[in-house]
C-alpha positions as a printed Julia matrix, in Angstrom:
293×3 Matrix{Float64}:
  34.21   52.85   21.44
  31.44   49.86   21.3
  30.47   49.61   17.91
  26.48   50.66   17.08
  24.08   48.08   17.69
  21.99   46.31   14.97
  18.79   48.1    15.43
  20.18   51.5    15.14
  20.59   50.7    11.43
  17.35   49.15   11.0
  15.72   52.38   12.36
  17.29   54.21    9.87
  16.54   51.97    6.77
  13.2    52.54    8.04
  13.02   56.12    8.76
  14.39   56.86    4.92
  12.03   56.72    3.15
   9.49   58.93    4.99
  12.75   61.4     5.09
  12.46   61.07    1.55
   8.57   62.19    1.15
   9.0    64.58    3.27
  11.61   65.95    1.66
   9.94   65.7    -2.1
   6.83   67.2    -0.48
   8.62   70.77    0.63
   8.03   73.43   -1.36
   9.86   74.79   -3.89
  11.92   78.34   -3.13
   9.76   81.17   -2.42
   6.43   78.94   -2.95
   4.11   78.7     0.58
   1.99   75.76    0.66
  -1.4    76.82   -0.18
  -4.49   76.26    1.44
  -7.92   76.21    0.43
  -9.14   79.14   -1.77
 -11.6    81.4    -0.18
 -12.57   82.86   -3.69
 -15.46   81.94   -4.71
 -16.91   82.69   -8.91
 -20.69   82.91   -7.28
 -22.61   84.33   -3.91
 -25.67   82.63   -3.55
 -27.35   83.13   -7.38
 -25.74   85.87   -8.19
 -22.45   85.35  -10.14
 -19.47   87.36   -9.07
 -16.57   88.15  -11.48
 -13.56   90.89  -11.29
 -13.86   93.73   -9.83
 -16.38   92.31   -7.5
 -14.69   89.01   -5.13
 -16.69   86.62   -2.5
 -13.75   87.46    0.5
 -11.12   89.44    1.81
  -8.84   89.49   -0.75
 -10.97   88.76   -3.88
 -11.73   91.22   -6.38
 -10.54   94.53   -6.59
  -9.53   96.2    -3.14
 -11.26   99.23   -4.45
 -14.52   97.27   -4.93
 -14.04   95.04   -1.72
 -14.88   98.34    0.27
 -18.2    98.45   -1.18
 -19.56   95.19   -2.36
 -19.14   91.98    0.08
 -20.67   88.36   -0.21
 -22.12   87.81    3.11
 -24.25   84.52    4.49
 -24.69   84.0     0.74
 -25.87   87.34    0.07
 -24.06   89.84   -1.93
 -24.19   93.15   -0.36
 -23.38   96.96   -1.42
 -23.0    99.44    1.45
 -22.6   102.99    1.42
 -23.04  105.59    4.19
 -26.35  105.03    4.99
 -27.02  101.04    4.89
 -26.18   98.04    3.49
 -28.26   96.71    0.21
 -28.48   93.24   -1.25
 -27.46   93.6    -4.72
 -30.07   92.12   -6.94
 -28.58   91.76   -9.84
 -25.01   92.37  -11.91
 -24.86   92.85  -15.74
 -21.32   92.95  -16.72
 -21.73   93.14  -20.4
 -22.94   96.97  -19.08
 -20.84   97.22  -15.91
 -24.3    97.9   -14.15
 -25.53   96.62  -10.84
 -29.1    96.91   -9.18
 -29.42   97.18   -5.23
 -32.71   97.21   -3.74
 -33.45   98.99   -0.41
 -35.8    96.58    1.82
 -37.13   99.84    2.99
 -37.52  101.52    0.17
 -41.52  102.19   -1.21
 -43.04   99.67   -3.92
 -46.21   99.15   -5.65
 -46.94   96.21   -3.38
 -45.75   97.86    0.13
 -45.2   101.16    1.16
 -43.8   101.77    3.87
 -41.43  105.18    5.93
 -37.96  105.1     4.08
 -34.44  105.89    5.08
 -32.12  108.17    3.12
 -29.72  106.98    0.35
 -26.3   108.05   -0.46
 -23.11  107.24   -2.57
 -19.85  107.9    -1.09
 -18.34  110.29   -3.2
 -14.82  108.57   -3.31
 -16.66  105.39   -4.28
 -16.25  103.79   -8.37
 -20.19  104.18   -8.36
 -22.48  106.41  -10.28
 -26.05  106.43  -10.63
 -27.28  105.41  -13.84
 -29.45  107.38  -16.24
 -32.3   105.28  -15.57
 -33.14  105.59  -12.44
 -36.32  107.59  -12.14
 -36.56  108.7    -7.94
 -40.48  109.54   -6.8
 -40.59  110.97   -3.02
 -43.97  110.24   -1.9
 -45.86  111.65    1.55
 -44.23  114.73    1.17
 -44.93  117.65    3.21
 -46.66  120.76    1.15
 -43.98  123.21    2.82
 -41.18  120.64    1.15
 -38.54  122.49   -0.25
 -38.92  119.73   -3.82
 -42.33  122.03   -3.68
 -40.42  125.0    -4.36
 -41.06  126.5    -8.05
 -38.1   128.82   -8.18
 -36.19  125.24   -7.47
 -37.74  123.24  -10.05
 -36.73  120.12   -8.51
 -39.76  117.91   -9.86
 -40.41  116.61  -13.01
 -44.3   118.07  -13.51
 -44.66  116.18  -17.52
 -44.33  112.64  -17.4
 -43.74  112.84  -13.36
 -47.52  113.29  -12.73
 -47.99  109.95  -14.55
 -45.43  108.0   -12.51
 -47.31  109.61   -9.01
 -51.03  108.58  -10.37
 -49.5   104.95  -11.36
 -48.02  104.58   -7.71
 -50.8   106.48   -5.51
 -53.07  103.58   -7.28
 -51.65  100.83   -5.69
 -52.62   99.66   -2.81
 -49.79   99.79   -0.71
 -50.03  103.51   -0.62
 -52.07  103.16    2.84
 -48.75  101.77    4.37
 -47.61  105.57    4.48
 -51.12  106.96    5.5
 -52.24  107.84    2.43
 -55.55  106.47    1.18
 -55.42  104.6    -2.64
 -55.7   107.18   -5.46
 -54.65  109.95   -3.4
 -54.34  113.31   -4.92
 -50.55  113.19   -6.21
 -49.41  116.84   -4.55
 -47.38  115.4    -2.13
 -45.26  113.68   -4.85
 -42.58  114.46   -6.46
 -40.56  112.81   -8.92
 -37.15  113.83   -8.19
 -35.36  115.52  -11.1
 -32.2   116.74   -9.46
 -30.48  114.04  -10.27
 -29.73  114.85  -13.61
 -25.7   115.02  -14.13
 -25.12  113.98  -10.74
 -22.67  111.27  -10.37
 -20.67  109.87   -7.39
 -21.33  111.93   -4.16
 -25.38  111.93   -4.65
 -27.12  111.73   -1.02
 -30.69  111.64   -0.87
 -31.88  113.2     2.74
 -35.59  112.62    3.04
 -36.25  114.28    6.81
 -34.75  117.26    4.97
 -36.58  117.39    2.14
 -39.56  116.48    4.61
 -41.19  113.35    2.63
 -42.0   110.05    4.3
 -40.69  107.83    1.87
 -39.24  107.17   -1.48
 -38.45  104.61   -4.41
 -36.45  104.01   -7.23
 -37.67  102.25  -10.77
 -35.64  101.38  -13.13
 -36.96   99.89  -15.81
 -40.54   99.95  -16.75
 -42.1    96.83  -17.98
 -46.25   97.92  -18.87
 -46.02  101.24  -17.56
 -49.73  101.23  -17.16
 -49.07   98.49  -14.72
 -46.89   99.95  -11.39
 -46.94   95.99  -10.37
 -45.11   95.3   -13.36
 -42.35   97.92  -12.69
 -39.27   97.16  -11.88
 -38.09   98.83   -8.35
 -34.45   99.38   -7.42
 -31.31  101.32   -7.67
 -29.32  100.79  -10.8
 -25.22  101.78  -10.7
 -22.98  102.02  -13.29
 -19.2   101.2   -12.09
 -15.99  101.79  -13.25
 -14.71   98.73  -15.4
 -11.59  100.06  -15.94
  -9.75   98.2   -13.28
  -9.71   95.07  -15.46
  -5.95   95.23  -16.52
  -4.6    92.37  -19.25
  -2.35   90.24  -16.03
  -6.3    89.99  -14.42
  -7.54   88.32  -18.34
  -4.51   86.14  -18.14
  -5.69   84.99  -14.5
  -9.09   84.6   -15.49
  -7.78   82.76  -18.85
  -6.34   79.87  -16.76
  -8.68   79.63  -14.31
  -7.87   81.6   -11.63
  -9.67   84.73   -9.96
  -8.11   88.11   -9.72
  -7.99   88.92   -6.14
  -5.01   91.37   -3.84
  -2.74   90.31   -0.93
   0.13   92.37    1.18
  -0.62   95.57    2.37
   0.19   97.14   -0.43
  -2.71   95.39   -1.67
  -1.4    94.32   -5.28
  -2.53   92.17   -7.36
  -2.7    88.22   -6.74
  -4.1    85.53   -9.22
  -5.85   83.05   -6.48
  -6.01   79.65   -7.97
  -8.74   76.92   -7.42
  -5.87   75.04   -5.21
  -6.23   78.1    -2.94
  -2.18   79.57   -4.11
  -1.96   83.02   -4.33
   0.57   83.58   -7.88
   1.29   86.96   -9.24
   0.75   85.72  -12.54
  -1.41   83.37  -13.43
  -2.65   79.77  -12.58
  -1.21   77.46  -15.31
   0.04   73.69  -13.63
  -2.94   74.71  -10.93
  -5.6    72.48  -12.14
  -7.06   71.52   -8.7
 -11.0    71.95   -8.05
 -12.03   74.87   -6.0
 -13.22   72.31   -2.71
 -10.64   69.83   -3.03
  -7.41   70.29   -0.52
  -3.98   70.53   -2.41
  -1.92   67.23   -2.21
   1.74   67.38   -3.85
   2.09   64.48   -5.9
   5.63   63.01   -5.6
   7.77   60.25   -6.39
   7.88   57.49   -3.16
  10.75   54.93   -4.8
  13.62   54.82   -3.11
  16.73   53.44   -3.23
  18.74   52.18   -0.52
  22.88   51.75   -1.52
């Protein structure tokens, strides 16, 4: 047999070391090479923590059903619409989602109905204070064996609202008389599983204030939907993610829980040796000396 020619061993000096990065560059045993994390902690101005995630597989998969970031706008959908979600106070696991059809001060206008899924981790909160305006005077909310509508401070809230001018938007001329409101008082102990149905309770249009501000001034009150949700998802391996920098997110189909690091790998613990900026790509760092014998 000829013996191997010069340049065969040449080659393979040469191809060693890039054998050898390649080699110090493979991952360790049962560690993927991540990619870049689709988490992200905000959605447009609105900051997004556990339960609540940015993208499949952020948050809690029980949340992820109802509450999506989308174009950089968080979103909240239930059975009959999506909302952008206004605002989220965790301190108070509250959230505010604002209908863009539903009836302010400023515009009035023929609303859709609103419902919570009744499976869903969201209850309407104590504040909310419904008004159903342009109500037909056969409505069933008109029924006094029903009692459905608050007739104290209720009568108030209609006067403040048939004085604005955007009252005309649902035929009704400014400081019209306030019999075909009604604010809502069946909502009282009602939790998960609420549905408001407005072509059967035969009114044109409703809205939702939740807060207040000069209540002599309807421009000045605050109008949206405020939900209370269930923070008792947040379990101590989710703090331990969140303590080293990670977001709590889900993977597999059994959907269990995933710490998603800002390198964009998914750990099931936490993200300790991960200290890699959210838009940078992961690079292994590894030893390129090499010794020939």
């Amino acid at each position: 047999m000829s013996p191997l020619p010069a340049a065969f061993f040449i080659s393979i000096l040469f191809l060693l070391p890039q054998l050898h990065k390649v080699c110090a560059a493979s991952p360790a045993a049962g560690r993927t090479i991540p990619t870049r994390g689709t988490c992200n902690n905000t959605c447009g101005t609105i900051p997004v923590m556990f339960p609540f995630g940015t993208g499949f597989g952020c948050g809690h998969p029980y949340f992820a059903r109802y509450v999506k970031c989308n174009a950089g706008t968080l979103q909240f959908s239930t059975g009959t619409g999506i909302y952008p979600v206004s605002s989220i106070d965790y301190p108070t696991s509250t959230i505010v989602v604002a209908d863009p059809f539903m009836s302010t001060c400023s515009s009035m206008q023929n609303s859709g109905s609103f419902s919570l899924d009744r499976t869903s981790p969201f209850t309407l909160t104590g504040s909310n204070i419904f008004v159903l305006l342009g109500c037909s005077t056969t409505s069933p909310v008109f029924d006094p064996s029903e009692d459905l509508c608050d007739t104290g401070s209720g009568s108030r809230v209609c006067s403040g609202l048939y004085s604005c001018k955007g009252v005309t938007g649902i035929g009704l001329p400014q400081n019209a008389p306030t019999s075909t409101c009604c604010v809502y008082d069946s909502l009282m102990g009602i939790g998960s599983g609420y549905s408001l149905d407005l072509p059967k309770l035969q009114c044109s249009s409703y809205t939702s204030i939740y807060e207040f501000g000069d209540e002599g001034d309807p421009m000045k009150w605050k109008f949206g939907i405020s939900l209370q949700y269930n923070d008792s998802y947040y379990t101590p391996a989710c703090k331990d993610c969140e303590t080293s920098g990670g977001l709590c997110g889900f993977s597999g189909l059994d959907e269990s829980f995933s710490c998603i690091c800002r390198d964009g790998v998914n750990t099931t613990t936490n993200c300790f040796g991960h200290g890699y900026t959210w838009s940078g790509a992961w690079e292994p760092k590894i030893q390129t000396k090499t010794s020939i014998g």
